[in-house]
N, C-alpha and C positions, 0 to 999 in steps of 0.2 A: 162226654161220658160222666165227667164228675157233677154235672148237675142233674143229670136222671140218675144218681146213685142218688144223692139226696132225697129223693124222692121215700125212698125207704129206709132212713132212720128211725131209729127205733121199732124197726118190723122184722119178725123171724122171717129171715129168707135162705134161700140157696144160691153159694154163688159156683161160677162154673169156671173156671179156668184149664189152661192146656190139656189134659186129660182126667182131670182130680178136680174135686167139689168140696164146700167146705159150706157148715150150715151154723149159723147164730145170727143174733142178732147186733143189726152197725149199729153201733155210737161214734162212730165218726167219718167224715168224708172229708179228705183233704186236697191238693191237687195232683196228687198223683199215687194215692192211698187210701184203702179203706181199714176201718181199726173195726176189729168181731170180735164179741162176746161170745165165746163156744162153751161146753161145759167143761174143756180144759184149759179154760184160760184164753187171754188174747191175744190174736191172731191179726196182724197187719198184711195184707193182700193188696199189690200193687195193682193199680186200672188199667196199665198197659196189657196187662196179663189174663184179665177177667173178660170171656165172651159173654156172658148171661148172668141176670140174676133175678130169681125169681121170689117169690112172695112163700114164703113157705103154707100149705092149705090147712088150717087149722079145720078139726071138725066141731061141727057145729047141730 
């Protein structure tokens, strides 16, 4: 998991965990953590815990 989170640093995404979602962008991936940029500040969300994460769709 921790190397397909990689995949979207520095990308506005959504992540999805237990029943609650949480949207900014990663700056960091570690091995068993991800660190979000949200507009309150940041948010450390463990991998074990995250089912999905998606690319946030910006319009275009």
């Amino acid at each position: 998991m921790m190397e397909l989170a990689k995949r979207f640093l520095g990308k506005n995404c959504i992540i999805y965990y237990f029943d609650s979602q949480a949207r900014g962008v990663i700056t960091q991936v570690d091995d068993d953590a991800i660190l979000l940029q949200t507009k309150r500040g940041e948010e450390l969300l463990n991998l074990n815990f995250i089912t999905r994460i998606m690319e946030y769709p910006s319009k275009k």
